[in-house]
gemmi code that builds the backbone of each chain (N, CA, C; Angstrom):
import gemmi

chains = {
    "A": [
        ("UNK", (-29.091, 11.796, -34.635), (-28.066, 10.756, -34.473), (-26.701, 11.418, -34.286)),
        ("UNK", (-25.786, 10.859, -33.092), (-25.011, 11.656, -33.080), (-23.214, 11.036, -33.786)),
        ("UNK", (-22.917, 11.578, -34.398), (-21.752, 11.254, -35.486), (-20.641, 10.707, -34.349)),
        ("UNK", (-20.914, 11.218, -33.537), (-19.300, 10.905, -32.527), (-19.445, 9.774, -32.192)),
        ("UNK", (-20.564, 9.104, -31.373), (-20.921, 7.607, -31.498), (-20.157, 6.738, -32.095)),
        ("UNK", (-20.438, 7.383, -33.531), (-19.904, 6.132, -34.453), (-18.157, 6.239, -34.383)),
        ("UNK", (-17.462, 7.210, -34.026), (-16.168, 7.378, -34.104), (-15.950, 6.651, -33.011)),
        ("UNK", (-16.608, 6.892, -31.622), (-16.079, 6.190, -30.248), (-16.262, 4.840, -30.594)),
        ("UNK", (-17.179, 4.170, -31.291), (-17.221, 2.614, -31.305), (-15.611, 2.250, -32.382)),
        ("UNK", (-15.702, 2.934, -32.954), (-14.508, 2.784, -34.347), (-13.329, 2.316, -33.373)),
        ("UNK", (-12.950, 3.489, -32.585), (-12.069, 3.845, -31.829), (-11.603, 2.746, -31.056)),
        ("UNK", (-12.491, 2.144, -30.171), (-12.744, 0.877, -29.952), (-12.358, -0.237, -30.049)),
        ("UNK", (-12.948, -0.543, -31.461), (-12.679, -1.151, -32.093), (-11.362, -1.735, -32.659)),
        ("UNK", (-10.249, -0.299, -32.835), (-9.314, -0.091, -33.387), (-8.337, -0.958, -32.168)),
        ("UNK", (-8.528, -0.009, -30.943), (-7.562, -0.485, -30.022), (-8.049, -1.772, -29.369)),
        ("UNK", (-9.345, -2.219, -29.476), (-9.546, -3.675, -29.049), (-8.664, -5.050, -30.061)),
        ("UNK", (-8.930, -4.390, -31.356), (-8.092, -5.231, -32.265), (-6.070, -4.989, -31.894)),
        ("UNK", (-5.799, -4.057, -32.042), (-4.427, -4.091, -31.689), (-3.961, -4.437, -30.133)),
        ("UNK", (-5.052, -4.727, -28.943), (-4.851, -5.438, -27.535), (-5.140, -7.031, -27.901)),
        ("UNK", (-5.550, -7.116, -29.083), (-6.129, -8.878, -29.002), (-4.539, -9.156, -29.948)),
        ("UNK", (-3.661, -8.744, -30.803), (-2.946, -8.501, -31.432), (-1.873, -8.662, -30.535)),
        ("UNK", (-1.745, -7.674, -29.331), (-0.327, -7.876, -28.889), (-0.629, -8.889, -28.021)),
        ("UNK", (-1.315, -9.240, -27.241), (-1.430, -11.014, -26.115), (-1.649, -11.857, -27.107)),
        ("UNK", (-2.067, -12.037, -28.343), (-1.880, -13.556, -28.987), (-0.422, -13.622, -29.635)),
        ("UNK", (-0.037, -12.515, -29.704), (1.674, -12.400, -29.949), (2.094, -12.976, -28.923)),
        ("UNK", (1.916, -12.815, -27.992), (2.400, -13.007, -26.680), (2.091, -14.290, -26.154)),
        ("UNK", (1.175, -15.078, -26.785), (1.117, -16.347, -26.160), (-0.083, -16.442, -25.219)),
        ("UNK", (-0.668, -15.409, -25.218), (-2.203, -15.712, -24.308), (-3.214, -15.452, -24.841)),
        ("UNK", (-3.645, -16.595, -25.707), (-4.500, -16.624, -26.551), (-5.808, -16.250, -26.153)),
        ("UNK", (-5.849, -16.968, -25.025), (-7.400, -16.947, -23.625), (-7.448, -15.393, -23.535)),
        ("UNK", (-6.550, -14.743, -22.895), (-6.711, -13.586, -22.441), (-6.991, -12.522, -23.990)),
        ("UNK", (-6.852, -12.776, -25.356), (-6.939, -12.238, -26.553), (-7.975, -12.313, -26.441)),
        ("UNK", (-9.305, -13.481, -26.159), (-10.602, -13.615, -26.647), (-10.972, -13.007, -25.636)),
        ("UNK", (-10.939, -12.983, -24.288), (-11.464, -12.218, -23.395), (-11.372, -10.733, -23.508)),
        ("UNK", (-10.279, -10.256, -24.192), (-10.308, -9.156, -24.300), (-11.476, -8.564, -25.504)),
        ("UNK", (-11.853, -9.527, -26.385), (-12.248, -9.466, -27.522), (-13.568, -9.634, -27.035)),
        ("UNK", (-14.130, -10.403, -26.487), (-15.566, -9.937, -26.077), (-15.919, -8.898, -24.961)),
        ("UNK", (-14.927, -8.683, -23.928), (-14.861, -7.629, -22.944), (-15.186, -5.993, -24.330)),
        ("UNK", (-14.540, -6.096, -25.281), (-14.558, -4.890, -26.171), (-16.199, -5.290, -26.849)),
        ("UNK", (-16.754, -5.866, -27.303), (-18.079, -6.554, -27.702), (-18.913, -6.128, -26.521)),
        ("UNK", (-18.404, -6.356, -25.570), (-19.444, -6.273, -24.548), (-20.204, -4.741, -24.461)),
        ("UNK", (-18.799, -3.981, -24.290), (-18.805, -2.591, -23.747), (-19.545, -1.480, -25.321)),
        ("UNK", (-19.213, -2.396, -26.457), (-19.858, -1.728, -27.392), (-21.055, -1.886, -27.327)),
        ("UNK", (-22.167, -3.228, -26.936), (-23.259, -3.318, -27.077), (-23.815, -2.168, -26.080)),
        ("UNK", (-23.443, -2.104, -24.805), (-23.612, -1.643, -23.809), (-23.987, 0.096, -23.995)),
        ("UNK", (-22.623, 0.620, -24.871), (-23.069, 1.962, -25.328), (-24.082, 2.106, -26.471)),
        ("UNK", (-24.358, 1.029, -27.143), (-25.418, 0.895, -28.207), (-26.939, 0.351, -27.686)),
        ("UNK", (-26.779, -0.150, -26.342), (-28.562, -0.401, -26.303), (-29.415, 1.001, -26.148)),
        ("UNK", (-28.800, 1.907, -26.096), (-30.076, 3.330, -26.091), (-30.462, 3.536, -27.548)),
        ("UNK", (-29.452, 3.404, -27.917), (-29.437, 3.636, -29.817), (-30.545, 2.372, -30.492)),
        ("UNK", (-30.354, 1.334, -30.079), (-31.240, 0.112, -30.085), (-32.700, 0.301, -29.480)),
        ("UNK", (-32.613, 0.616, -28.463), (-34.246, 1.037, -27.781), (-34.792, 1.879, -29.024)),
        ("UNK", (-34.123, 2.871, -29.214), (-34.637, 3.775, -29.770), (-34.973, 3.530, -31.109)),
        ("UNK", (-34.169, 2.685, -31.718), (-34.986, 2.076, -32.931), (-35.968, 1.271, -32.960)),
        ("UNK", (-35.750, 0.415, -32.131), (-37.472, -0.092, -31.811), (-38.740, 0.453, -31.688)),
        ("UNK", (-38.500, 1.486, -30.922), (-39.627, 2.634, -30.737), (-39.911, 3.410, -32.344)),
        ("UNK", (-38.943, 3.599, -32.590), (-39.345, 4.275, -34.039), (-40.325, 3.233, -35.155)),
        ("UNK", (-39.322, 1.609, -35.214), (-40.321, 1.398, -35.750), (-41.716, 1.111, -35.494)),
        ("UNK", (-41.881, 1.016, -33.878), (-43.210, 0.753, -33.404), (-43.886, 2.081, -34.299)),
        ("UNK", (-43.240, 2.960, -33.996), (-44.486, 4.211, -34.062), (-44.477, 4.488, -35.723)),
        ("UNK", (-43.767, 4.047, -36.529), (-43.969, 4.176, -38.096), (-45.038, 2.786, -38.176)),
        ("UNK", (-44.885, 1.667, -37.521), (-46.193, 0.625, -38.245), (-47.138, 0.904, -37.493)),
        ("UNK", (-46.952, 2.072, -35.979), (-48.496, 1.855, -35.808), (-48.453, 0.699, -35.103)),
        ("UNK", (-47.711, -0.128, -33.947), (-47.745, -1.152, -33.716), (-47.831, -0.888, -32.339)),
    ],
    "B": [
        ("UNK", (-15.241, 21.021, -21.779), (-13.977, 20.311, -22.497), (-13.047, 19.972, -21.920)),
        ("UNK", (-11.867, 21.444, -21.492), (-11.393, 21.269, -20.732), (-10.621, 20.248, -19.899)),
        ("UNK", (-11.823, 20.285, -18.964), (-12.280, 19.103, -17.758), (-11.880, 17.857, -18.217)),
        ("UNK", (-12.376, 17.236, -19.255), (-12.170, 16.193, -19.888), (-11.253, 15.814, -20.321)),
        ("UNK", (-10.489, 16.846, -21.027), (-8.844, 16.684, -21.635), (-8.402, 16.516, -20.377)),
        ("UNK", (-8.559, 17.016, -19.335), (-7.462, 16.943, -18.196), (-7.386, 15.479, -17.467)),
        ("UNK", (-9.032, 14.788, -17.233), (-9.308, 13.817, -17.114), (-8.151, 12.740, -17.814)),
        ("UNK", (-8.652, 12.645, -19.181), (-8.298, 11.729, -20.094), (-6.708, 11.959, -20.141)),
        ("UNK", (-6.000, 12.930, -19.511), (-4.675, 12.812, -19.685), (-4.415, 12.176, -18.737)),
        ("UNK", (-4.930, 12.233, -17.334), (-4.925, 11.706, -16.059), (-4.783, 10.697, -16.185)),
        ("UNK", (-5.917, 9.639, -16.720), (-6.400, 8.259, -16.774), (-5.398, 7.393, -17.786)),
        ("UNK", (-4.402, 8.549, -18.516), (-3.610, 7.357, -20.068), (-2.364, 7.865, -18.998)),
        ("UNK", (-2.050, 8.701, -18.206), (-0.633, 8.897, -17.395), (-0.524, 7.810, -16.247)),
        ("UNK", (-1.487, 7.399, -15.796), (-2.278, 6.379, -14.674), (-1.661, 5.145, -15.404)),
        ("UNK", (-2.413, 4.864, -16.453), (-2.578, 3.265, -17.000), (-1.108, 3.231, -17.613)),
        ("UNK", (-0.508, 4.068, -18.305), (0.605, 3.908, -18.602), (1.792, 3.965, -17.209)),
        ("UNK", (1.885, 4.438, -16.730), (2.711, 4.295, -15.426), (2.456, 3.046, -15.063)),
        ("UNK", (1.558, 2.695, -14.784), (1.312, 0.913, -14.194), (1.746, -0.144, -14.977)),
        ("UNK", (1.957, -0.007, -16.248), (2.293, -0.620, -17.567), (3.844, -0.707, -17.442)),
        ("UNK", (4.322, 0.762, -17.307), (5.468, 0.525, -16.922), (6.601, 0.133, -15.523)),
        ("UNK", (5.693, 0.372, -14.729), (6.213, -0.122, -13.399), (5.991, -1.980, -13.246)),
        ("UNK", (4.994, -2.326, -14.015), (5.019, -3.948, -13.821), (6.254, -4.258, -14.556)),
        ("UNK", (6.608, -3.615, -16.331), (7.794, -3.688, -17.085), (9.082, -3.720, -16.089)),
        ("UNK", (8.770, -2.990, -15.431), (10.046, -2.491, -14.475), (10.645, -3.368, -13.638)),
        ("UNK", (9.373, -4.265, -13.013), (9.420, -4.932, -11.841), (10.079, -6.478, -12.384)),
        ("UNK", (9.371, -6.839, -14.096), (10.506, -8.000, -14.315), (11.687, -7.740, -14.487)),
        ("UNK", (12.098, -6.374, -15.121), (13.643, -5.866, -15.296), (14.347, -6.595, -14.101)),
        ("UNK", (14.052, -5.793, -13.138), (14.594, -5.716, -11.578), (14.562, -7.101, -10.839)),
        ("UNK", (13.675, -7.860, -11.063), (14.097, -9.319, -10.795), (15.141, -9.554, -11.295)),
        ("UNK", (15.044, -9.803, -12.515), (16.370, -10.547, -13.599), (17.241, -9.463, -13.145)),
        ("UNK", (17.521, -8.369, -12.993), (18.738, -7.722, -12.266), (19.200, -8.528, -11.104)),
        ("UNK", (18.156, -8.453, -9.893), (18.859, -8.578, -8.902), (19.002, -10.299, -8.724)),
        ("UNK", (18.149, -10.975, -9.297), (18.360, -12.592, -9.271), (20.199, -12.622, -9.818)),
        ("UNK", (20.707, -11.925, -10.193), (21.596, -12.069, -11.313), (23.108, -11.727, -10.213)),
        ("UNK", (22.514, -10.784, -9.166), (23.511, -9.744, -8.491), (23.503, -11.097, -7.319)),
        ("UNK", (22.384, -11.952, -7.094), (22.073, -12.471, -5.863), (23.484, -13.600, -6.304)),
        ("UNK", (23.045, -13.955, -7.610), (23.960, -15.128, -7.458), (25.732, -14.903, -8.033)),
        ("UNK", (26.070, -13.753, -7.978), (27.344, -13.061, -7.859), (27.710, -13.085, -6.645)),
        ("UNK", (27.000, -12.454, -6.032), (27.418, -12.417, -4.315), (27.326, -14.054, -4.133)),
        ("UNK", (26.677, -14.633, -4.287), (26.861, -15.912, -3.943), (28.237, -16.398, -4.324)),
        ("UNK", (28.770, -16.044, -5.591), (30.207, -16.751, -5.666), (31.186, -15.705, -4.911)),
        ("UNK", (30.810, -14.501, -4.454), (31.687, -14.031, -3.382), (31.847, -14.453, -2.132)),
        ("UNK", (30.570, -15.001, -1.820), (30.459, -15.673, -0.552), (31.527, -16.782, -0.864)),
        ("UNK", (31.169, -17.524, -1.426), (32.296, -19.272, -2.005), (33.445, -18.874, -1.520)),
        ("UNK", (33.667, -17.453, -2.395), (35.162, -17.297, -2.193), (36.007, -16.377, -0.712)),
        ("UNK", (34.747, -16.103, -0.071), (35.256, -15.546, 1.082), (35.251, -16.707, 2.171)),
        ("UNK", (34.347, -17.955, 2.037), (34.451, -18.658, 2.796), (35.782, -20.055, 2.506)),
        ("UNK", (35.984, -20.073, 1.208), (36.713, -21.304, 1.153), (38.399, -20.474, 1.061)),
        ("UNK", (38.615, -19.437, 0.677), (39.931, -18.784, 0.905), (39.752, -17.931, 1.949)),
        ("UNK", (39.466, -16.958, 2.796), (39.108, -16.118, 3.267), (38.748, -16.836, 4.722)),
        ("UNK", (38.202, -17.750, 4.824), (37.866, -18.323, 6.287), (37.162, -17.391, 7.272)),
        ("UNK", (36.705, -16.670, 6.898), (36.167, -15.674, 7.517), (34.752, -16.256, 8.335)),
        ("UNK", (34.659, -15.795, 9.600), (33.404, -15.874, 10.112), (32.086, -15.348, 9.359)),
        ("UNK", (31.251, -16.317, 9.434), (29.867, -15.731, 8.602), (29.502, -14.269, 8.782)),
        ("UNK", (29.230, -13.893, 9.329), (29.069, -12.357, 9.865), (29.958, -11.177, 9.007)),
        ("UNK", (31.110, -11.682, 9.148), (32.234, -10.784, 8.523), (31.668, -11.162, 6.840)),
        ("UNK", (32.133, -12.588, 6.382), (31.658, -13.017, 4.973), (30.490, -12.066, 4.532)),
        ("UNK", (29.007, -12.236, 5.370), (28.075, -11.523, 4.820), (28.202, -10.122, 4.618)),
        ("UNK", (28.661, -9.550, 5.427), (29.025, -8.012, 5.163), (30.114, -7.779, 4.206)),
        ("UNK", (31.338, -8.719, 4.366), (31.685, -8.039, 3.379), (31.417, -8.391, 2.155)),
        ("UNK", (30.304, -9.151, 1.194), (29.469, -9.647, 0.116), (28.420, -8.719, 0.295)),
        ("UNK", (28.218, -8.032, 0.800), (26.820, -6.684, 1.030), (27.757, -5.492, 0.557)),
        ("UNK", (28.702, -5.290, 1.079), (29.946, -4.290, 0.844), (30.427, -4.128, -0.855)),
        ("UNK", (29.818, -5.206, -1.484), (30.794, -5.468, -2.640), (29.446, -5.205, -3.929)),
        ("UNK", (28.383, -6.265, -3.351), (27.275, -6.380, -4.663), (25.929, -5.795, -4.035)),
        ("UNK", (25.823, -5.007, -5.017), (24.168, -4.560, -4.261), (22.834, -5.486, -4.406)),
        ("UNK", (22.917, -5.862, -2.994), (21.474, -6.951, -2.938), (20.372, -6.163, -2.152)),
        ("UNK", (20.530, -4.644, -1.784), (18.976, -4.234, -1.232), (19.854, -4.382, -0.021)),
        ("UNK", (20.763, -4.881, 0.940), (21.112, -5.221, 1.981), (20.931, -6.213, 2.319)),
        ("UNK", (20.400, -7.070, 1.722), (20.116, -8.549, 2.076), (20.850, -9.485, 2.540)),
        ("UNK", (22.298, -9.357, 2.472), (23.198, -9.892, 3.399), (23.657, -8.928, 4.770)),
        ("UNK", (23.670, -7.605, 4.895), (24.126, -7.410, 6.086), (22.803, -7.326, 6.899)),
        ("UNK", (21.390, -7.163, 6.494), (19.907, -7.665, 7.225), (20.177, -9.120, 7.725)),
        ("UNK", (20.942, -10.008, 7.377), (21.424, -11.574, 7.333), (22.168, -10.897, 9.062)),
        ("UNK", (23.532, -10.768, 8.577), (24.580, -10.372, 9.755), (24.111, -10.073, 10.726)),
        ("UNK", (23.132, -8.547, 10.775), (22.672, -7.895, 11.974), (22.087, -9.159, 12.765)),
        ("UNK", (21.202, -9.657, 12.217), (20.275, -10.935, 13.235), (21.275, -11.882, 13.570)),
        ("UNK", (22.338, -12.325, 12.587), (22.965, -13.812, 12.933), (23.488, -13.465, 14.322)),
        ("UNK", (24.093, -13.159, 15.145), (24.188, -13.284, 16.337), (22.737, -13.828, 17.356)),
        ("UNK", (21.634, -12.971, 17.491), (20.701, -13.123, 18.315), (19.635, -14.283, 18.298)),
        ("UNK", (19.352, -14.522, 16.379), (18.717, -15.445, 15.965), (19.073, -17.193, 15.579)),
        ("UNK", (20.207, -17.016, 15.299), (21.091, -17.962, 14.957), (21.038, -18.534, 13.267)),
        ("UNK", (21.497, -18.828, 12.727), (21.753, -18.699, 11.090), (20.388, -19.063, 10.170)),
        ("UNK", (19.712, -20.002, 11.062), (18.821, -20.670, 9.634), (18.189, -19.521, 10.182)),
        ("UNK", (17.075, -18.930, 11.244), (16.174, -17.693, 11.350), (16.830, -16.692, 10.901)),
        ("UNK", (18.312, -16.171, 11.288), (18.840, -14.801, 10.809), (18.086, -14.602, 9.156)),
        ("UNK", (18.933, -15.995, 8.319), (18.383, -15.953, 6.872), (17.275, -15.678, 6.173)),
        ("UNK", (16.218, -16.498, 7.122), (14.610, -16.531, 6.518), (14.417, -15.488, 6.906)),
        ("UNK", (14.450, -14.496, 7.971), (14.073, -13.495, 8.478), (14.346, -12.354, 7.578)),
        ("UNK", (15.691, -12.402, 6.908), (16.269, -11.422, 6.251), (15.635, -11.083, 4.862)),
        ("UNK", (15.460, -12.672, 4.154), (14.922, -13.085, 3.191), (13.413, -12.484, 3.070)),
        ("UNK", (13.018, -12.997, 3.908), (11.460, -12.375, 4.016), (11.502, -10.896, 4.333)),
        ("UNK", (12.319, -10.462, 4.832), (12.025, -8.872, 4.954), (12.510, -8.233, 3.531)),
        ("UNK", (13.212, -8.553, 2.591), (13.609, -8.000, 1.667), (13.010, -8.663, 0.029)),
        ("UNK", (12.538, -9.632, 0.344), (12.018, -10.100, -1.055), (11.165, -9.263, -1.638)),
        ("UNK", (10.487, -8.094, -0.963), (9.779, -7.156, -1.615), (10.498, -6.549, -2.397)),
        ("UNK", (11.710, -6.104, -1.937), (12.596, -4.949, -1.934), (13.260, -5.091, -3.378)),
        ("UNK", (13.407, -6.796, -3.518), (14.112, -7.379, -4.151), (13.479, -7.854, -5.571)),
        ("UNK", (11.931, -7.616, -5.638), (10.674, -8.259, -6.274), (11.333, -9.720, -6.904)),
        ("UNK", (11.633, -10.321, -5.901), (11.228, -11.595, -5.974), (10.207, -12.653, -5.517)),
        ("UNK", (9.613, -13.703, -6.514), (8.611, -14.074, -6.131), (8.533, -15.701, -4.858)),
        ("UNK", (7.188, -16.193, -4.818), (7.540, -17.010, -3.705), (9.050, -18.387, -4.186)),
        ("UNK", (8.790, -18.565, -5.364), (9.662, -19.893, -6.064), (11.109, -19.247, -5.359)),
        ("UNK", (11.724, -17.827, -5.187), (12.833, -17.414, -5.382), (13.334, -17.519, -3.728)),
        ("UNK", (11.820, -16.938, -3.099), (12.504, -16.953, -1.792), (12.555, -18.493, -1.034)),
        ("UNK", (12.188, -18.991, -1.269), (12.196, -20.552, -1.214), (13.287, -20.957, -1.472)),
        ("UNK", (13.905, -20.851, -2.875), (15.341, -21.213, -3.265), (15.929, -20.626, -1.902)),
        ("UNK", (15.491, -19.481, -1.236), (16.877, -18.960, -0.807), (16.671, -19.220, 0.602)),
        ("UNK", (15.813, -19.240, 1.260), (15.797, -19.788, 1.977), (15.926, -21.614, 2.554)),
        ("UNK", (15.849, -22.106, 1.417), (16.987, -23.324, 1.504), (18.618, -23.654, 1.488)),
        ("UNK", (18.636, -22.433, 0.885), (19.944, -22.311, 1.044), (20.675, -21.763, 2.454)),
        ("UNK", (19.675, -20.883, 3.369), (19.816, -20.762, 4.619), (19.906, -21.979, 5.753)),
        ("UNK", (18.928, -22.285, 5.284), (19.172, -23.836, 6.129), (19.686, -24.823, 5.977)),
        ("UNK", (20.797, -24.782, 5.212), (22.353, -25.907, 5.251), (22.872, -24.565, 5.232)),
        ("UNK", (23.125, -23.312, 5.712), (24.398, -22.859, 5.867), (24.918, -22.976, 6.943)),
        ("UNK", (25.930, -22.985, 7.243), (26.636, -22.991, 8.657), (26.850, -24.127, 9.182)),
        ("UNK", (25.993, -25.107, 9.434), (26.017, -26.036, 9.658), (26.981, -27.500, 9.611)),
        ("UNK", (27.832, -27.277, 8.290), (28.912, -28.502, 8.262), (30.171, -27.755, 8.122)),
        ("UNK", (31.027, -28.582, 7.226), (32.183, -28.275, 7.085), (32.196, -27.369, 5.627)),
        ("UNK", (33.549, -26.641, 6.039), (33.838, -25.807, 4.232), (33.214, -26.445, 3.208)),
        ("UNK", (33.878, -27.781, 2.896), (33.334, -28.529, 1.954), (31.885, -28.200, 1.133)),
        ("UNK", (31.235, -28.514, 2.354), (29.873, -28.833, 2.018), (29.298, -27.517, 2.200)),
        ("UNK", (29.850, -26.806, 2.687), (28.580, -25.142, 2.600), (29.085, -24.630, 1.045)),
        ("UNK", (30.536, -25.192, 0.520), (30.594, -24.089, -0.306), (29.830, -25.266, -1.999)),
        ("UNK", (29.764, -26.612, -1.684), (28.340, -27.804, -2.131), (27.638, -27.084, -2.210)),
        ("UNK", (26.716, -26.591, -1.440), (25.587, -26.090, -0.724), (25.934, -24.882, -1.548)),
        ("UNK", (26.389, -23.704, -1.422), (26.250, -22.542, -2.363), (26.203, -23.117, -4.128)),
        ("UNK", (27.189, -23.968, -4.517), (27.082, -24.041, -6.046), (25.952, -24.305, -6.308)),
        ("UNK", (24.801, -25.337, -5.235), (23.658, -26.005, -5.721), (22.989, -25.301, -5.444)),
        ("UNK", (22.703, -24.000, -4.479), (21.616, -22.806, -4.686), (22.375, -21.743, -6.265)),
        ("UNK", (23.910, -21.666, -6.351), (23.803, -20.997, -7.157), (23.055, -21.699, -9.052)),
        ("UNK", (22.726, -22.637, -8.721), (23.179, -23.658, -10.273), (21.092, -23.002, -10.127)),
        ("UNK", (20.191, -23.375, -9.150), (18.851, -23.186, -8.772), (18.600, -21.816, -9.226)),
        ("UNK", (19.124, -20.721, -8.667), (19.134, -19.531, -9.190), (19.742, -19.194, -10.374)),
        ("UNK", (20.568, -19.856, -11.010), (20.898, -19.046, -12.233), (19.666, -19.803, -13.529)),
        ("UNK", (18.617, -21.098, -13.062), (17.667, -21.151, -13.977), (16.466, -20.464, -13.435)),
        ("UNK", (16.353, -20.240, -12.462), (14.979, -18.772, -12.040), (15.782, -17.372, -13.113)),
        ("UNK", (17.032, -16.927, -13.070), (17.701, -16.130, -13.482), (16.849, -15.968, -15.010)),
        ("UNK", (16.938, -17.174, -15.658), (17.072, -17.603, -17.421), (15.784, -17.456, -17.661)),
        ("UNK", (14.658, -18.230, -16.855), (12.908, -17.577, -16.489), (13.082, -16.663, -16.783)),
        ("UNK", (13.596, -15.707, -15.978), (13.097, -14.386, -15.168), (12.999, -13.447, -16.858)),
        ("UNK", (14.745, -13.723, -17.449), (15.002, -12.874, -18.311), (13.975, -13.589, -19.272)),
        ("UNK", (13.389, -14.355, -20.106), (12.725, -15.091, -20.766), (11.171, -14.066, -20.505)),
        ("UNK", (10.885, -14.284, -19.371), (10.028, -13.447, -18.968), (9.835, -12.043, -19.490)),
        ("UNK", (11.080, -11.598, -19.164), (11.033, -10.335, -18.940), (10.948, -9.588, -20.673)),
        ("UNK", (11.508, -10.390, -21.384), (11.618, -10.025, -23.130), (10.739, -10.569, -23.470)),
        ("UNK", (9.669, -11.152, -23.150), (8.387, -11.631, -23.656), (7.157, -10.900, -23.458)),
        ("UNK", (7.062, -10.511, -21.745), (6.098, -10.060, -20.989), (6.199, -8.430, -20.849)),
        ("UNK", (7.684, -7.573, -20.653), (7.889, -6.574, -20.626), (7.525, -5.485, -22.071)),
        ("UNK", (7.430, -5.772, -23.042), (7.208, -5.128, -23.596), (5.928, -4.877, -23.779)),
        ("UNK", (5.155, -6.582, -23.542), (3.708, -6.816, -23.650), (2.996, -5.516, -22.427)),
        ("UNK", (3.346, -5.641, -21.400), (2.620, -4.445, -20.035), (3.100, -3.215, -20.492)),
        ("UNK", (4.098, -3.056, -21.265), (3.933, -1.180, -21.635), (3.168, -0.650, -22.481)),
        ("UNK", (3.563, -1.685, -23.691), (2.265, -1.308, -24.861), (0.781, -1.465, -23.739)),
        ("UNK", (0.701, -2.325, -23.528), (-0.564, -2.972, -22.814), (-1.454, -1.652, -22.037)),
        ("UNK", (-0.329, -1.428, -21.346), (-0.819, 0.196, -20.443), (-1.585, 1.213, -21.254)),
        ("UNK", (-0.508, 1.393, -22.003), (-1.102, 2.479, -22.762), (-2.258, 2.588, -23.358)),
        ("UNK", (-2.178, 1.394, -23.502), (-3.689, 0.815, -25.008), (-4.672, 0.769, -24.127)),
        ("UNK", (-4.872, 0.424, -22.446), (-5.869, -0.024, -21.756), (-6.331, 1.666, -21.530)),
        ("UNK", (-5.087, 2.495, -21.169), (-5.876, 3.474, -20.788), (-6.468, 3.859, -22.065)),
        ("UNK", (-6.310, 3.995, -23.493), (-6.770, 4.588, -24.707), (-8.722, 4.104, -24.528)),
        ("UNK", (-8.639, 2.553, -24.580), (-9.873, 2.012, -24.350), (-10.780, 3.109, -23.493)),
        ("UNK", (-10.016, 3.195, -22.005), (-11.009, 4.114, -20.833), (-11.276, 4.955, -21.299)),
        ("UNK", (-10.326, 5.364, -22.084), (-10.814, 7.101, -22.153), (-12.399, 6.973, -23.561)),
        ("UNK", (-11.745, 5.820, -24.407), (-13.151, 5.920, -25.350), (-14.204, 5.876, -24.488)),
        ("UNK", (-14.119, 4.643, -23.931), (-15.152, 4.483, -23.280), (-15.989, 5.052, -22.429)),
        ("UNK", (-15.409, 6.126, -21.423), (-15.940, 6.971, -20.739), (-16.065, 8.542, -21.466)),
        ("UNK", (-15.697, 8.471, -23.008), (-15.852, 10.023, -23.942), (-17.570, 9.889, -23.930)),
    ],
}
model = gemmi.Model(1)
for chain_id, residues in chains.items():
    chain = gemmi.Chain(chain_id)
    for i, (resn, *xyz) in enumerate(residues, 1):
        res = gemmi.Residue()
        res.name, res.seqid = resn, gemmi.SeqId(i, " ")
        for name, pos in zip(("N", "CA", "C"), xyz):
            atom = gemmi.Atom()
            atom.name, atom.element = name, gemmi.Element(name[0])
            atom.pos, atom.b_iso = gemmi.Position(*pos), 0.0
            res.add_atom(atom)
        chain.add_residue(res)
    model.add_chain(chain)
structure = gemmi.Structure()
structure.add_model(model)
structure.setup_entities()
């Protein structure tokens, strides 16, 4: 598992919250949530290999 | 590594420059909306004391306030085109120049088409009521510009921060 992963999603995270922060300051509330799932999006996106790959693991621990 | 640092400096010098050149571009409206309607009361006053032929008026109101040239681009044509085309023509060639948007050149090009046309009276009518039009695009613009300008610099920066996670 690789540790940096988890820093790049953090990272993310960090500046997706302070971009949804400065446009609802700003009065564009719409464009805050869009930004807010546009950042959701792009995290799932780097997380479905990480996701595959847990599936597979647990397939192959039950034997399924 | 390297490679990457050089990248990622690339891509936050990129997004931030664009951040600040949109910042820039409301500055420079509310500047020049501001200069437009100065020269406009120079015009008033070159035409209602001054009596000056339009031609002369526009140049020397180009001579005085910096509009991009937008009044002596006016002058050069008014002979060949005749006043309402000299204007729109001028207008439209410089509203880039000028980053003003369509609402502005509209104002001003209405104001081209009652110029010349009547008596003192009524052209220098005709200027107070484009200037009274422009000085609330003016009050926008700046409204704008302290709302929205700070929002596109931070904004820049932060978008490129995102790319660069995103593509680490």
């Amino acid at each position: 598992m690789n540790v940096d992963l988890i820093f790049q999603i953090a990272g993310i995270g960090i500046i997706v919250a302070v971009i949804n922060q400065l446009l609802s300051r700003a009065g564009r509330d719409e464009q805050a949530l869009l930004v807010t799932i546009a950042g959701l999006v792009v995290v799932l996106f780097i997380l479905t290999q990480e996701i595959g790959d847990l599936f597979e693991t647990i397939k192959r621990i039950f034997s399924l | 590594m390297t490679a990457k640092l050089i990248g990622a400096v690339m891509i936050e010098a990129a997004c931030a420059f664009m951040g600040f050149y949109a910042s820039d571009r409301l500055g420079k409206r509310k500047k020049y909306l501001g200069n437009i309607i100065s020269a406009m009361s120079v015009l008033e006053t070159e035409i209602s004391f001054g009596a000056n032929r339009l031609k002369k008026a526009f140049e020397a109101v180009d001579s005085m306030i910096d509009t991009r040239g937008l009044f002596s681009a006016a002058a050069e044509r008014l002979e060949k085109e005749g006043v309402r085309r000299a204007w729109a023509d001028a207008v439209s060639e410089k509203k880039a120049e000028l980053r003003l948007n369509a609402g502005d050149a509209e104002v001003l090009e209405m104001f081209g088409g009652r110029l010349g046309m009547t008596d003192t009276d009524e052209q220098i009518k005709n200027i107070a009521h484009v200037k009274g039009l422009l000085a609330e695009r003016e009050k926008a613009a700046s409204d704008d510009c302290a709302k929205n300008g700070k929002l596109y610099r931070s904004g820049g920066i932060l978008v490129g921060m995102f790319l660069i996670l995103m593509l680490l």
